[in-house]
N, CA, C and O atoms as a GROMACS GRO file, in nm:
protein
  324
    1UNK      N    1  -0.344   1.300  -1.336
    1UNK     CA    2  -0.250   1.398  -1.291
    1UNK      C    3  -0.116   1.328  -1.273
    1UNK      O    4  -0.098   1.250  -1.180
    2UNK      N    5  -0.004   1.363  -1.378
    2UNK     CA    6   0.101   1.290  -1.315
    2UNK      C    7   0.178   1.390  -1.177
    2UNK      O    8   0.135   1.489  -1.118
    3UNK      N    9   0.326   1.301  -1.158
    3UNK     CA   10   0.391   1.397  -1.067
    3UNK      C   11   0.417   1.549  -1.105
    3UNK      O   12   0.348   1.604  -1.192
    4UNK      N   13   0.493   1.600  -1.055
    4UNK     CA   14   0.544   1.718  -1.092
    4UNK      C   15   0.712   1.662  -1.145
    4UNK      O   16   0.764   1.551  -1.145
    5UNK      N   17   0.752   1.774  -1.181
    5UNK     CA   18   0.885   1.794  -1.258
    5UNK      C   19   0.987   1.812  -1.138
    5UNK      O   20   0.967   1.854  -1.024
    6UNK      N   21   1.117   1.763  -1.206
    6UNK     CA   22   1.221   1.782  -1.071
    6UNK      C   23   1.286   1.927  -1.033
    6UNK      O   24   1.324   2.015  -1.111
    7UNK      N   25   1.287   1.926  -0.920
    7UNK     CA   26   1.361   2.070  -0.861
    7UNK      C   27   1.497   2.033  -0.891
    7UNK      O   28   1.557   2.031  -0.998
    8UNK      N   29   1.531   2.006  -0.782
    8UNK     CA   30   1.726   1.983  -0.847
    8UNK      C   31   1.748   1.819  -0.802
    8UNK      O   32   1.660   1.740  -0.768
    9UNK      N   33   1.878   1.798  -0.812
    9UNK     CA   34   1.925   1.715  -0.729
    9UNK      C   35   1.998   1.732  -0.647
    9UNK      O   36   2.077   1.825  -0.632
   10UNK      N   37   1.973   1.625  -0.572
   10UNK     CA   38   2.053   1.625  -0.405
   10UNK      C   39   2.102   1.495  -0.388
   10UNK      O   40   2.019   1.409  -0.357
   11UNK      N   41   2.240   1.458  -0.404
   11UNK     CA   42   2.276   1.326  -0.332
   11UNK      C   43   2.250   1.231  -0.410
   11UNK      O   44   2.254   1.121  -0.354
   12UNK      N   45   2.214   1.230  -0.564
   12UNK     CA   46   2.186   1.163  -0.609
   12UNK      C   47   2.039   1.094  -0.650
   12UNK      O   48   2.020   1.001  -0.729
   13UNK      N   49   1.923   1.185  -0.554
   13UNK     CA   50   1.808   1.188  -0.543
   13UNK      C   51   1.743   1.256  -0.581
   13UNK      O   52   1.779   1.371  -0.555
   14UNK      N   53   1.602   1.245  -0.666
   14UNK     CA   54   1.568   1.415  -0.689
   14UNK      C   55   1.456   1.407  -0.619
   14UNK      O   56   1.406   1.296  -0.601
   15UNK      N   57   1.398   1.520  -0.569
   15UNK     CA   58   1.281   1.578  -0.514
   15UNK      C   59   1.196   1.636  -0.573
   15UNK      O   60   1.228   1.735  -0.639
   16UNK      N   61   1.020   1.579  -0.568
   16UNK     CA   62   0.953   1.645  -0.651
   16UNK      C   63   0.904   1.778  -0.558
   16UNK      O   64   0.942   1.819  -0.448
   17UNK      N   65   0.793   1.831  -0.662
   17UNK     CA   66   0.757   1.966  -0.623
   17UNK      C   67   0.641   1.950  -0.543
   17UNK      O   68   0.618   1.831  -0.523
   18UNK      N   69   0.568   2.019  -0.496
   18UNK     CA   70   0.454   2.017  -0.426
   18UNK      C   71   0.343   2.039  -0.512
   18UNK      O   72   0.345   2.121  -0.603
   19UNK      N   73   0.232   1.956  -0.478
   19UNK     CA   74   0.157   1.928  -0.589
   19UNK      C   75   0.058   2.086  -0.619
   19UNK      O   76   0.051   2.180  -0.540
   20UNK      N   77  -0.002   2.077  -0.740
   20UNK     CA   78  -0.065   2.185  -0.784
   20UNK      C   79  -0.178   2.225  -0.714
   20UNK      O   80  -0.196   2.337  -0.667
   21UNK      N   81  -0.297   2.078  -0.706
   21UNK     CA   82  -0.392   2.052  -0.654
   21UNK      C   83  -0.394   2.086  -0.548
   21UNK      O   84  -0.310   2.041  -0.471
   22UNK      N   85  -0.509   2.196  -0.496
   22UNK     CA   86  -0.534   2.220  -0.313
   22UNK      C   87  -0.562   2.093  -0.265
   22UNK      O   88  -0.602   1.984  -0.306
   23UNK      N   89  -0.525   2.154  -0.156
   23UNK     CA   90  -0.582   2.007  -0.077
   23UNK      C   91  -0.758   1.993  -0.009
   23UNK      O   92  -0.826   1.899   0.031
   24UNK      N   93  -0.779   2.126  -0.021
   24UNK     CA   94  -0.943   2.171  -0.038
   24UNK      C   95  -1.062   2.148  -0.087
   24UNK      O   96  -1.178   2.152  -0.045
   25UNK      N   97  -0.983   2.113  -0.228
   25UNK     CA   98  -1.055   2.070  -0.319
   25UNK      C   99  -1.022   1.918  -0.364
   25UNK      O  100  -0.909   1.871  -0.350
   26UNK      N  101  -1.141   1.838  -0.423
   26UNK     CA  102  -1.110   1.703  -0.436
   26UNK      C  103  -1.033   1.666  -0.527
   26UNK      O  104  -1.055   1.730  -0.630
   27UNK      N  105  -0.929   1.571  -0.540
   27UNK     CA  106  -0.872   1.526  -0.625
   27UNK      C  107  -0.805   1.400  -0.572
   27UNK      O  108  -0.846   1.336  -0.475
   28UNK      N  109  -0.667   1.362  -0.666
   28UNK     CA  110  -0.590   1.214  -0.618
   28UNK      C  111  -0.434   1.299  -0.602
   28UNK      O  112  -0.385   1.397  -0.658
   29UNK      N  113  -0.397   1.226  -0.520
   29UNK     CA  114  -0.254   1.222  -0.480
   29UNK      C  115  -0.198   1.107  -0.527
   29UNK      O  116  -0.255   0.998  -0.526
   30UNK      N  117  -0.090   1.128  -0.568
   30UNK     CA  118   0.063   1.011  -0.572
   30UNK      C  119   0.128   1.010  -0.482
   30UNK      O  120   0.114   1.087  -0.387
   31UNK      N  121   0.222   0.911  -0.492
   31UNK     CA  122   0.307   0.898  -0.407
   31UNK      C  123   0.414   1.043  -0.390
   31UNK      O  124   0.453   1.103  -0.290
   32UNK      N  125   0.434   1.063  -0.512
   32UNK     CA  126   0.555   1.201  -0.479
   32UNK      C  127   0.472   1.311  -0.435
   32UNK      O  128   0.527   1.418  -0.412
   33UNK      N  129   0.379   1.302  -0.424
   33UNK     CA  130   0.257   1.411  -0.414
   33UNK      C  131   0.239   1.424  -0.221
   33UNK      O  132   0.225   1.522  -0.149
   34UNK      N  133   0.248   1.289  -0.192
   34UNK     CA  134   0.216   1.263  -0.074
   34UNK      C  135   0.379   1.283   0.027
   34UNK      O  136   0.388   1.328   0.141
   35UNK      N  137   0.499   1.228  -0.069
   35UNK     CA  138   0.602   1.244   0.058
   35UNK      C  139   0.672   1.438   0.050
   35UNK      O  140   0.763   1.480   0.121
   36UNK      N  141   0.609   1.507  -0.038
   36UNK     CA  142   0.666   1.607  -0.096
   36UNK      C  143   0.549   1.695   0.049
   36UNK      O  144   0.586   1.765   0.143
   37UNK      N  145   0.442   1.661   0.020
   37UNK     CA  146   0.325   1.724   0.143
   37UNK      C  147   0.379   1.660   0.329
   37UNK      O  148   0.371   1.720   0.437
   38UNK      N  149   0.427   1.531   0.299
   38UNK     CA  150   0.508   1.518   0.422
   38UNK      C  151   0.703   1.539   0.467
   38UNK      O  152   0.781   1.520   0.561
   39UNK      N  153   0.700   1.592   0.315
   39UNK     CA  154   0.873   1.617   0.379
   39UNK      C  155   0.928   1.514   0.429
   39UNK      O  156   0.979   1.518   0.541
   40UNK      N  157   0.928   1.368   0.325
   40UNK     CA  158   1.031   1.281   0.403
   40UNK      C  159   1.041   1.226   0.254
   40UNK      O  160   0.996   1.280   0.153
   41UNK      N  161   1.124   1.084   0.265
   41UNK     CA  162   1.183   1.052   0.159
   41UNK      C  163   1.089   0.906   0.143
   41UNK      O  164   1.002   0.860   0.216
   42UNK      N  165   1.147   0.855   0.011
   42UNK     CA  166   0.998   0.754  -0.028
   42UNK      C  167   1.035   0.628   0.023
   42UNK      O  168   0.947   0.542   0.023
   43UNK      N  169   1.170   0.594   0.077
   43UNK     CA  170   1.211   0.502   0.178
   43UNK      C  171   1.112   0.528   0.284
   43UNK      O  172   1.010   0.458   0.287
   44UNK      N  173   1.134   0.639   0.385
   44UNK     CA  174   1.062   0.640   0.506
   44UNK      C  175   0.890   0.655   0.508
   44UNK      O  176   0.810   0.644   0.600
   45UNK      N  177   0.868   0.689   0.346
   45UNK     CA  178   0.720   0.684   0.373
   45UNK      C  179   0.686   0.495   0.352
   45UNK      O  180   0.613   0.420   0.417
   46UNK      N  181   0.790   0.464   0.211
   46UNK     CA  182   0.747   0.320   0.231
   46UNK      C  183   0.711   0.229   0.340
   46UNK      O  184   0.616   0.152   0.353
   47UNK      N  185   0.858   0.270   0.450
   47UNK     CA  186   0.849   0.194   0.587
   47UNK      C  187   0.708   0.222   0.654
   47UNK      O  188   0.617   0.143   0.679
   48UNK      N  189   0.718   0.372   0.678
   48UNK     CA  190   0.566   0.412   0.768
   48UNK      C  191   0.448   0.347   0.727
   48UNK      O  192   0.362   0.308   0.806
   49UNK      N  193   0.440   0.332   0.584
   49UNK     CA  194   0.302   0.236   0.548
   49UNK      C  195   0.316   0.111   0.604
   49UNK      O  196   0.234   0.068   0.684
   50UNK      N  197   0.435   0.032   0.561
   50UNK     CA  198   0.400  -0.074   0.665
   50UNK      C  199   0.426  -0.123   0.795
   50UNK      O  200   0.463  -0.238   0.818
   51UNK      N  201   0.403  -0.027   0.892
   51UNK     CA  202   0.401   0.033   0.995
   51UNK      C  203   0.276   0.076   1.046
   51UNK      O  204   0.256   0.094   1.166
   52UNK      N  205   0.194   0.091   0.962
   52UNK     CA  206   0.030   0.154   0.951
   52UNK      C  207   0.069   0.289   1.004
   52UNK      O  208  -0.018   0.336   1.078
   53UNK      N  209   0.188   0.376   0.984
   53UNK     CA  210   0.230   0.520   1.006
   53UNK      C  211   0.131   0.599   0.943
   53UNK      O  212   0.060   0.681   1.001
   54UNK      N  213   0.128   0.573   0.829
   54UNK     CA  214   0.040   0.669   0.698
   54UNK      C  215  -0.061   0.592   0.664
   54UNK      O  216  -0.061   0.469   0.672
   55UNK      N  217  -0.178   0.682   0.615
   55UNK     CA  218  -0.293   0.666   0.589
   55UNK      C  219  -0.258   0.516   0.469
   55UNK      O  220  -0.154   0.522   0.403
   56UNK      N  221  -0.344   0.405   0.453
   56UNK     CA  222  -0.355   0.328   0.352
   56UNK      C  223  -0.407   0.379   0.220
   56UNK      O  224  -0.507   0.451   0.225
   57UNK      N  225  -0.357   0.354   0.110
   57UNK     CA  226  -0.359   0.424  -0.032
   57UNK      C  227  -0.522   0.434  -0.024
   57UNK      O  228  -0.580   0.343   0.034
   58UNK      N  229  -0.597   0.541  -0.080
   58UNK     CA  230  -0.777   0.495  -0.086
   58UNK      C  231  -0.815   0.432  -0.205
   58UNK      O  232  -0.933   0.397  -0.216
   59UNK      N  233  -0.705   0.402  -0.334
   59UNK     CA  234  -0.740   0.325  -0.425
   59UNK      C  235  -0.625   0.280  -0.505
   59UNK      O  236  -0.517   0.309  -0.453
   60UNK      N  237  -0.618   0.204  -0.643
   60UNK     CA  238  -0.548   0.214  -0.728
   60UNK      C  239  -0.576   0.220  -0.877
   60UNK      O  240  -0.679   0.168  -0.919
   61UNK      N  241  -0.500   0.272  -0.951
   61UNK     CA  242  -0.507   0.318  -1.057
   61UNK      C  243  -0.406   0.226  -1.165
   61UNK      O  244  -0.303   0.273  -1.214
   62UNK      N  245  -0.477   0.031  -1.203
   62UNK     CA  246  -0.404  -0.009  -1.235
   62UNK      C  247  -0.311  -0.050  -1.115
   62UNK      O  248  -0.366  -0.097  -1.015
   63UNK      N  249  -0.163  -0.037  -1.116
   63UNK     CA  250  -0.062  -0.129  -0.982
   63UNK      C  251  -0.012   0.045  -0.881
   63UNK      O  252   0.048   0.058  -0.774
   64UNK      N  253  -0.066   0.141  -0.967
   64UNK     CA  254  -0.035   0.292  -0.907
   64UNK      C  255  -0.127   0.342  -0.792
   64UNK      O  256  -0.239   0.381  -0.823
   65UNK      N  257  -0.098   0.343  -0.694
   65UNK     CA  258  -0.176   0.366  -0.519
   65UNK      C  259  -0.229   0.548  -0.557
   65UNK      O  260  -0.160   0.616  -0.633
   66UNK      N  261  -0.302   0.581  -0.520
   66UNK     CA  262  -0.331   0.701  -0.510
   66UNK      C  263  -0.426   0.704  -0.346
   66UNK      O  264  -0.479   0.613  -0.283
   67UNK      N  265  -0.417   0.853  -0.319
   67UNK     CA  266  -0.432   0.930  -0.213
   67UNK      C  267  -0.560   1.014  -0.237
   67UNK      O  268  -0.546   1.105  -0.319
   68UNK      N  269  -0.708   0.997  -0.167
   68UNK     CA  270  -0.760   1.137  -0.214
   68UNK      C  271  -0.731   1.217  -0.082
   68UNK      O  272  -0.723   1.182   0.035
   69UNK      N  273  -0.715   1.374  -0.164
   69UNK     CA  274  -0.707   1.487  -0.116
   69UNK      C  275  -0.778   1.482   0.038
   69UNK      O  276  -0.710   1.531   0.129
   70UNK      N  277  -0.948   1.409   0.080
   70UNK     CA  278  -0.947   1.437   0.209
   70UNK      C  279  -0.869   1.363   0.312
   70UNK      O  280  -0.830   1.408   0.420
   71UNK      N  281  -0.850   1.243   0.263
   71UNK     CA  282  -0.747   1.180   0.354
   71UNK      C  283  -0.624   1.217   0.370
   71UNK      O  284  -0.574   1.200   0.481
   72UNK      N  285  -0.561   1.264   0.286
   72UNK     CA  286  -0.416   1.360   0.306
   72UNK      C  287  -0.458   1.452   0.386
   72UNK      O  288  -0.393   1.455   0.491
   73UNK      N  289  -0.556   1.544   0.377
   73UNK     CA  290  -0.580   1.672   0.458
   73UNK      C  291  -0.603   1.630   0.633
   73UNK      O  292  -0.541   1.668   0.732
   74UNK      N  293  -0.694   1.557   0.622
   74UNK     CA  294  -0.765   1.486   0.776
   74UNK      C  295  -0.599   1.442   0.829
   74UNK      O  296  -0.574   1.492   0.939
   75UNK      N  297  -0.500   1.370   0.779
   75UNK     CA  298  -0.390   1.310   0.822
   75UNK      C  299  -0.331   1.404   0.865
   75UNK      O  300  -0.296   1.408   0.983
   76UNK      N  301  -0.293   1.546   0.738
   76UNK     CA  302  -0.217   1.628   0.802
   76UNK      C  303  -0.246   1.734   0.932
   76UNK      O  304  -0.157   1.793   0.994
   77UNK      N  305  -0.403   1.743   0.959
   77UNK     CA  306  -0.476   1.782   1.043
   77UNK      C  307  -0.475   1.694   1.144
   77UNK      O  308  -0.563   1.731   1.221
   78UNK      N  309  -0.439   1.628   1.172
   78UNK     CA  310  -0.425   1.519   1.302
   78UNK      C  311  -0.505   1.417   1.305
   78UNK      O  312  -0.475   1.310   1.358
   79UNK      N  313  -0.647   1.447   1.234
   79UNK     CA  314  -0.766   1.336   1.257
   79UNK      C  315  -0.742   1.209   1.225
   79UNK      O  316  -0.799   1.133   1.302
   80UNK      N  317  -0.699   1.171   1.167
   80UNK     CA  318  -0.602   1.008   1.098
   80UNK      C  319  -0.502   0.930   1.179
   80UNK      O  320  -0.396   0.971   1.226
   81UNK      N  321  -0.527   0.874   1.183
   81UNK     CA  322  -0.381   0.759   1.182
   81UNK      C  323  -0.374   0.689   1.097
   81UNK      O  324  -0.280   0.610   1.090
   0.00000   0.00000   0.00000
């Protein structure tokens, strides 16, 4: 699954879309997948990871971190740190 396509730009930055995939159902998250579901920018998610803010990637794909769907969900549900 790659990212999604860009909405506009802002500031010189673009913002992706929110991913297709429920979060219900199993799948992988990216990174734009993940700061687009948290509404922040990929600076502040970078920092929060090493911070132990955000969940640790659950694998990689090659040097590419991915997210599965229950750990994004459990995080955004509070159960995580």
């Amino acid at each position: 699954m790659r990212c999604s396509g860009i909405v506009k730009k802002h500031s010189g930055h673009t913002r992706p879309q929110r991913p297709v995939i429920s979060l219900d159902q199993p799948g992988r998250l990216r990174v734009c997948h993940v700061i687009c579901l948290l509404a922040i920018s990929h600076s502040t998610f970078y920092a929060g990871l090493k911070q132990l803010k955000y969940p640790a990637p659950d694998g990689f794909d090659g040097r590419l971190p991915f997210w599965k769907t229950t750990t994004i969900r459990a995080f955004l549900e509070g159960s995580v740190k």
